[in-house]
N, C-alpha and C positions, 0 to 999 in steps of 0.2 A: 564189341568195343572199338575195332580198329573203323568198322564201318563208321560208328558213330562219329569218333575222333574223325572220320575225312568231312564227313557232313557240316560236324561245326568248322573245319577249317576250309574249304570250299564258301560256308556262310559267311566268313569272319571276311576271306578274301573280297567279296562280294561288297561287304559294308566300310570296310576300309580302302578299298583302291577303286572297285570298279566306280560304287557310289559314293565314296568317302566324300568326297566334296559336299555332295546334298545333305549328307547326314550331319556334317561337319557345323554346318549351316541351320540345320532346322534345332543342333543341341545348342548352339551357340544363343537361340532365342529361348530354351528354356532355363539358362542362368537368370535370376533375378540379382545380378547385377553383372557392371564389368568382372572380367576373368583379374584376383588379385588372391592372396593370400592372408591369411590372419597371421597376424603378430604373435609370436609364443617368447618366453626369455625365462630362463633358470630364476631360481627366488633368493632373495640377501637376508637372515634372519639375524635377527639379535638373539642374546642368550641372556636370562633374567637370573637371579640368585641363587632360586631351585636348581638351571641346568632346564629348562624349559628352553624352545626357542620361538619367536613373537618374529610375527614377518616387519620387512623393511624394507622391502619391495618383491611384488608380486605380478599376474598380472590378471587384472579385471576383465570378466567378459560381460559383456552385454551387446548393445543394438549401435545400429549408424541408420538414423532417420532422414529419409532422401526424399525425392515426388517426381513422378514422371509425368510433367507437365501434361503430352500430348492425351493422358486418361483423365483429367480433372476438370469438371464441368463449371465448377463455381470456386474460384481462390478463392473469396472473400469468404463463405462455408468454411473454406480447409485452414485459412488462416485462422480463423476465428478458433477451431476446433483447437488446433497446434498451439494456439498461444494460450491456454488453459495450461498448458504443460512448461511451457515455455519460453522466456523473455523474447519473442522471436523480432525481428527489427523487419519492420511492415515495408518499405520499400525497396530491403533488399528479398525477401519472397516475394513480392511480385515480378522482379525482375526476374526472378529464375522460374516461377510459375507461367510466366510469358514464353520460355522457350521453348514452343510449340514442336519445333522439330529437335528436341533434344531430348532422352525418355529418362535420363536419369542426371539429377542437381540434388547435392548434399544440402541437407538442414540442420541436424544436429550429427557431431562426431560421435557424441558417449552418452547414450540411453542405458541407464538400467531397467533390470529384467522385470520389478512392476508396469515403472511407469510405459511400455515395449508392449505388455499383455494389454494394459486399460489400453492404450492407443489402438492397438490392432483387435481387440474389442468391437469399436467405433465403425469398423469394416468400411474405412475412408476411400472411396475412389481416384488410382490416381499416387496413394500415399504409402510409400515403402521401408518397412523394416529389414534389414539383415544382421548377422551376426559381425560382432567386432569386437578386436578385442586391442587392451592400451595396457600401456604402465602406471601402475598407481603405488603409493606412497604412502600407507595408511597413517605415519608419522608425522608426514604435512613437510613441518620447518626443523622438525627431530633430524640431527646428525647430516644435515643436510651438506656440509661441503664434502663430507665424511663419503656418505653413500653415493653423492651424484646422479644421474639421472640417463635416460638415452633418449635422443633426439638425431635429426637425418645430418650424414655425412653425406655429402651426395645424394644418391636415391636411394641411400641404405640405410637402416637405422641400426644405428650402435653407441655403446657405452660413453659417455660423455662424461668428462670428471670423477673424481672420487672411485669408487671401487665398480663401480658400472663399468669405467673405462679400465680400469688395470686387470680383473677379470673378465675383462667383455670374451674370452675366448672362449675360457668358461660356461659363463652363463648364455651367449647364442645357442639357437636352438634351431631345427629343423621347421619352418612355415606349415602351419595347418592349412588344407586345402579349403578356398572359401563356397565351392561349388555343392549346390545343396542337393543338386538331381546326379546320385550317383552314377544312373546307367546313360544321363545322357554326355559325363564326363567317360565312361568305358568307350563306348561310341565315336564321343568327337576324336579319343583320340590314347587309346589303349595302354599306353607306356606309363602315361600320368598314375594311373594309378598302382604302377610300381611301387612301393616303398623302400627306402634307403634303411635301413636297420643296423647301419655303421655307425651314424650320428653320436656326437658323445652330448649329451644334454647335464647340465650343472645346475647344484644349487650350491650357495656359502652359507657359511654359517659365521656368524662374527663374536665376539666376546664382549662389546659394546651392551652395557645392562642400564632396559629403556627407563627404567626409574630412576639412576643415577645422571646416565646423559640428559634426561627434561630436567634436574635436579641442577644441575650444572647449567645449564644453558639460563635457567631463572637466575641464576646467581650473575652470569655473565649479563642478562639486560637487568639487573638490579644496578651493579656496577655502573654501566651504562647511564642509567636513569639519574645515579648519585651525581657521577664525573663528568658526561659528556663526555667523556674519552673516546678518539678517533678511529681507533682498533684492540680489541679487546680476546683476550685466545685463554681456554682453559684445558688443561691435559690432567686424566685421570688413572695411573697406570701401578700396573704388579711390577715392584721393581725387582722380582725377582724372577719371574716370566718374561716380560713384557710386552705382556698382556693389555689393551688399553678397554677398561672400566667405561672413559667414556672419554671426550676429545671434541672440542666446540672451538666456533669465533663466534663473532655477533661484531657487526651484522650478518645475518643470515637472510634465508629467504624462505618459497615452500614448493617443496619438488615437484609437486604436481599443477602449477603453475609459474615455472620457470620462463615460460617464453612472456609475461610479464614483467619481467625483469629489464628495468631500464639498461644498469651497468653491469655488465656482460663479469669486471673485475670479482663480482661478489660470486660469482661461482667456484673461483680461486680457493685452494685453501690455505691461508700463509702459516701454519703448521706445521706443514714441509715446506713452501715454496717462498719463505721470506727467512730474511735474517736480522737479527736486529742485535746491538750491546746490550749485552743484561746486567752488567752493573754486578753488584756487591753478591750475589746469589753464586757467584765465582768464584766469592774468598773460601766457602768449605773445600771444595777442591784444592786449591792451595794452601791450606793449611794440613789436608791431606797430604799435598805432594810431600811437603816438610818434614812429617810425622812418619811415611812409610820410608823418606829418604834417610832418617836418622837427625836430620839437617835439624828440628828443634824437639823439645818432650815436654809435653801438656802442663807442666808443671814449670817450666822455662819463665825468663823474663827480659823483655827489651826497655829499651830505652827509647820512651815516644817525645820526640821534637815536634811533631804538627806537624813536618815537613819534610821535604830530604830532594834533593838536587840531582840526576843522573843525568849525563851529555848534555849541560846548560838548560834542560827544564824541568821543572819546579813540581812536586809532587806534594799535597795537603789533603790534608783529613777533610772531613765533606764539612765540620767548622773552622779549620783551620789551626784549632788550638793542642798545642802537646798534654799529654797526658804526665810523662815522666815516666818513672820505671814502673811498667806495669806487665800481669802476668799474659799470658798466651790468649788464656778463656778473653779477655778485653777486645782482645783483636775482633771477636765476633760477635760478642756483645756489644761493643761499642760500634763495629762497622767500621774499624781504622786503615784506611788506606797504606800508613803508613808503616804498618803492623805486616801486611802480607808483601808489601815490597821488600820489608825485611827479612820473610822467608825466603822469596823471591833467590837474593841475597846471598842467604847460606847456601842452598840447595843449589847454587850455581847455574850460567847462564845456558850450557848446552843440556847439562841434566834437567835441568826447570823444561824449556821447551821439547825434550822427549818425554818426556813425563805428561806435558798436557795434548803433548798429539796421541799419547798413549790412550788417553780419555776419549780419543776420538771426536776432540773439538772440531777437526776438521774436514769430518767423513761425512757420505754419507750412512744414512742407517739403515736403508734396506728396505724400510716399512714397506706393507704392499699400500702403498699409492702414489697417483703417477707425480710426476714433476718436482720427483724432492731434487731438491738442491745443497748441496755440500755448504759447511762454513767457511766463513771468508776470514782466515786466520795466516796471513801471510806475515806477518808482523813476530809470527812467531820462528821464522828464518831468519830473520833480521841479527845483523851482527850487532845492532845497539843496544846497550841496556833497558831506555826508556820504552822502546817498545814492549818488553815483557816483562817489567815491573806493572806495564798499564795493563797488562792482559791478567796482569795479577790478580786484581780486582774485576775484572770483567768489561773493561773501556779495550777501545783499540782493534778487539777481535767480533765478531758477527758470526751469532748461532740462528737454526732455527729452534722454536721452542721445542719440537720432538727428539730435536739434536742435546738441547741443553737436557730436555728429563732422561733420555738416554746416557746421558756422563754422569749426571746427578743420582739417577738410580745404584751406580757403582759403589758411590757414600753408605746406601743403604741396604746394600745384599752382600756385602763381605765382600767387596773389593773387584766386583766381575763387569764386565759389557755384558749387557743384555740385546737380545734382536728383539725391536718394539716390531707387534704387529697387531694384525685388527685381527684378521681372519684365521680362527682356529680349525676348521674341518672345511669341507667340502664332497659332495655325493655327485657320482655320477651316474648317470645311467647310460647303456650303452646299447642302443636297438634294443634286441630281445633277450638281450644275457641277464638283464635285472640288472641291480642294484649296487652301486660300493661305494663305503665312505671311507676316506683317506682325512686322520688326524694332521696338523702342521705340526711339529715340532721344531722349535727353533735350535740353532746349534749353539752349546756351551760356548759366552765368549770368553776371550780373555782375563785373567787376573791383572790388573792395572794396578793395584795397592793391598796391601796382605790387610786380612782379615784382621788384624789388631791395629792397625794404624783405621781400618771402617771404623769399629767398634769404638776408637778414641775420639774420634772427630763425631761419631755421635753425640756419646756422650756429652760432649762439647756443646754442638748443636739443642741438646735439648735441655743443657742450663741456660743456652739462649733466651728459648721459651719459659724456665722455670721464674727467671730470675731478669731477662733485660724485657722480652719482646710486653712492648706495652707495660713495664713494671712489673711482668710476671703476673697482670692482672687475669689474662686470657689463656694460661696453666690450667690444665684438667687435673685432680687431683688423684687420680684411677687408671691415669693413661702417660705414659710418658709421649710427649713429641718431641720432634725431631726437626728445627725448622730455621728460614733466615732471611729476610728482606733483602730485595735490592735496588737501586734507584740510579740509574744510568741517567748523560746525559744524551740527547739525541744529535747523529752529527749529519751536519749540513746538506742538504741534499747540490748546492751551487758553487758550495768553496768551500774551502778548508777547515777545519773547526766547529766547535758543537754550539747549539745554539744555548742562549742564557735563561730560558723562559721554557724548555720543555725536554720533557723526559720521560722514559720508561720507565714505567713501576712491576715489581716483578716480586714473585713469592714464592718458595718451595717448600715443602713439607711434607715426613715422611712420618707412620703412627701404625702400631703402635713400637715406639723409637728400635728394639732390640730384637724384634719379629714382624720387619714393618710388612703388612696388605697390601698397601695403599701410597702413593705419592702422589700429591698432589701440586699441580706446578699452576702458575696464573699471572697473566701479564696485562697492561692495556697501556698503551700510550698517548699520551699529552693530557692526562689527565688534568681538570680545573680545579681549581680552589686548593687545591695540596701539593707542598714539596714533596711527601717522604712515601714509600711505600706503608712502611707500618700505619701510616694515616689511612689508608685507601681499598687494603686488600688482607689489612688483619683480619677484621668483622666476615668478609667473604669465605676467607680459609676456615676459619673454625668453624661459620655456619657448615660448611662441607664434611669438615673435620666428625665435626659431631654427628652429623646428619648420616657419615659413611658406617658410624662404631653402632647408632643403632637399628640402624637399616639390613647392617650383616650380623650383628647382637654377636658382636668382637667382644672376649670376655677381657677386665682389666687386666692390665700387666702391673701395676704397683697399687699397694694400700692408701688409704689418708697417710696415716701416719710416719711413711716414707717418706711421704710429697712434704709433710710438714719440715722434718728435717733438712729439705734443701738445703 
């Protein structure tokens, strides 16, 4: 053994130093192609109703079809041949079939593994297939600002947007060697074929359920299609988890063609990364704040003028006309302005604004995706009244939508902050130890309003729907919701003040109202032909509404006979 052991090391010395050069040399020409490595990346799955999980990006292998000019006797043969296969664009193969002294010029990036077999079938002189491999998207334009994509940072390729980049630690992965003659890689150069067995390699796994997300995104280009509206955002979330179901904008695009993308903004996702007033979908929160402050009781009554005056400006109902003395439930069923400034009011000016920063109007939430941004809620330090009588209603302060369904969800799980997130598990593998999956749990938040003050503002909420939303037309009679329009105006992007012609329409809702699943929130701005929300994104909510009770086959929570007695 020892003798043998000197022979092969004596040999080894021989082909590494004495001749290493030559050898280095003659392996170098039996690669069939440049010295580079295959792409490898962790995988993003969705998780479907069962608890199944459906990939969401993976990564495809197949061929990269190239030609070594200086072996090709006849282009016009191999062109002819190739474009059976493919749209190939006739002058620019010839220009690369032309360069005689160059043995290798790509033709196509991503061959699959039939059409790779028929082609090298053909035993084309001249014409070369190798292994490659890409990111692919089997979902297309599905959850796309959600998932993100990866494309080159320099000469690297990594996570770009969406959970590609917030996990890109994650899911990178260790390069597959592209060289196909093992011993003449041993040869050129002994070390390479070390392997690293340290590498941590990742997959995610997401709670995103693909029939609800495509289910949701059709609603959002319905929307669309109806309003012509400029930006349009849908959020589907466990508001007792926060857990997100599913989570769109539109426009969208399709990951696997991203570098077609004109405007670079649309890979953006303003979800996290935008803020906007949402208007009257505010007042449950403050009638909450009121209800857990002591400050009013569901059965209360004020006195509606139309209007009311604080530091010389002028505050009116969205008609301007008083009601008179009417009870608490008004405030939300009618959508009175003037109603939650009066909460505003009792509940006093530094208790009101710790109370709504308690909501976390003005955090951010944590979600795993990158570029969230906090709300723009300074208005709420403000020694003036008028500032937080407007933030009353939802004017004045700027959320994003993940931000508002995260305050919102508090309404509807007994009074708590929930951590919104996408991604529930993740697997790692690590060299040769195998396998580990690591569950996420998010941490218990805070209690912001006691569970009886939730429970009351429910209630509230879904005599909205029984009784105002639409004339109580769009009431399920099996299911309690839970819900409430909003209709912000939009402010200025040049000066001061909102403009008179456009605004944001916005909708919340949570079902079933007393054990809700589901929340569902949805916004789009400047929509055409409608002042109001309820005109714009009723029809969309309950189509979701209903679509979500019998897609999970959610058993009722009340009778007819219940629903009739409203």
């Amino acid at each position: 053994m020892l003798l043998l052991a000197l022979v092969i090391g004596v040999r080894l010395y021989s082909v590494q130093i004495v001749r290493g050069a030559d050898y280095a040399l003659q392996a170098d020409r039996q690669y069939i192609r440049p010295s580079q490595s295959l792409f490898n990346r962790g995988a993003i799955y969705f998780t479907d109703k069962e608890g199944d999980t459906i990939s969401a990006a993976m990564v495809r292998r197949g061929f990269t079809l190239a030609i070594n000019p200086s072996q090709i006797e006849s282009p016009e043969k191999i062109f002819e041949a190739l474009n059976e296969f493919f749209a190939l664009d006739r002058d620019d193969f010839f220009k690369k079939a032309g360069k005689s002294d160059d043995p290798y010029e790509v033709l196509v990036e991503r061959v699959d593994e039939d059409t790779a077999d028929t082609i090298s079938d053909l035993q084309l002189a001249g014409v070369i297939l190798h292994r490659n491999n890409w990111r692919y998207y089997p979902g297309e334009t599905l959850a796309a600002q959600t998932i993100g994509f990866v494309s080159f940072a320099g000469d690297e390729l990594r996570g770009q947007y969406g959970l590609e980049r917030f996990y890109d630690d994650k899911l990178r992965r260790g390069e597959e060697s592209l060289y196909v003659n093992f011993f003449a890689e041993i040869f050129g150069d002994i070390r390479t074929a070390i392997r690293d067995d340290e590498i941590i390699e990742g997959d995610i796994t997401t709670a995103i359920e693909p029939s609800v997300q495509s289910f949701l995104e059709q609603k959002l280009s319905e929307i669309h299609d109806e309003w012509q509206s400029e930006e349009i955002g849908g959020i589907i979330i466990n508001p007792h988890t926060g857990e997100f179901y599913a989570l769109g904008s539109f426009p969208s695009f399709d990951l696997n063609k991203y570098g077609g993308v004109a405007d670079a903004h649309l890979f953006a996702n303003p979800l996290v990364e935008k803020v906007y007033e949402m208007g009257s979908i505010i007042k449950p929160i403050t009638v909450a704040i009121g209800l857990d402050a002591g400050a009013i009781a569901v059965d209360d009554t004020y006195n509606d003028l139309g209007s009311v005056t604080l530091d010389e400006a002028t505050i009116r109902n969205y008609d301007g006309r008083g009601r008179g003395v009417v009870p608490m439930q008004e405030i939300l069923n009618q959508s009175l302005n003037t109603g939650v400034v009066y909460i505003y009011e009792q509940v006093g000016h530094d208790a009101f604004a710790n109370y709504m920063k308690d909501f976390g109007l003005g955090e951010e939430t944590g979600i795993d995706l990158p570029n969230e941004v906090a709300g723009l809620v300074s208005n709420l330090d403000s020694p003036r009244d008028i500032e937080l009588a407007t933030a009353s209603f939802g004017q004045g302060i700027a959320l994003t939508p993940v931000g508002t369904v995260r305050s919102l969800s508090a309404l509807a799980n007994g009074g708590r902050i929930v951590s919104p997130h996408i991604v529930t598990a993740y697997t790692e593998r690590v060299g040769g130890l195998g396998e580990r999956t690591k569950k996420i749990v998010p941490f218990e938040g805070r209690q912001v309003i006691s569970e009886e003050a939730s429970r009351q503002v429910t209630e509230m909420l879904v005599t909205v729907v029984d009784d105002a939303l639409m004339h109580g037309d769009v009431a399920l009679p099996n299911y309690s919701i839970a819900a409430k329009t909003g209709t912000a105006q939009i402010a200025k992007e040049d000066s001061a003040g909102y403009y008179e012609d456009k605004f944001l329409h916005s909708f919340f809702g949570y079902f079933p109202a007393y054990d809700p699943k589901f929340l569902v929130f949805l916004y789009h701005v400047n929509p055409r032909g409608a002042r109001y929300a309820s005109e714009t994104l009723t029809t969309p909510f309950m189509d979701i509404t209903e679509f979500l009770l019998n897609y999970y086959n959610i058993p009722p929570d009340r009778g007819v006979e219940s629903f009739d007695k409203r």
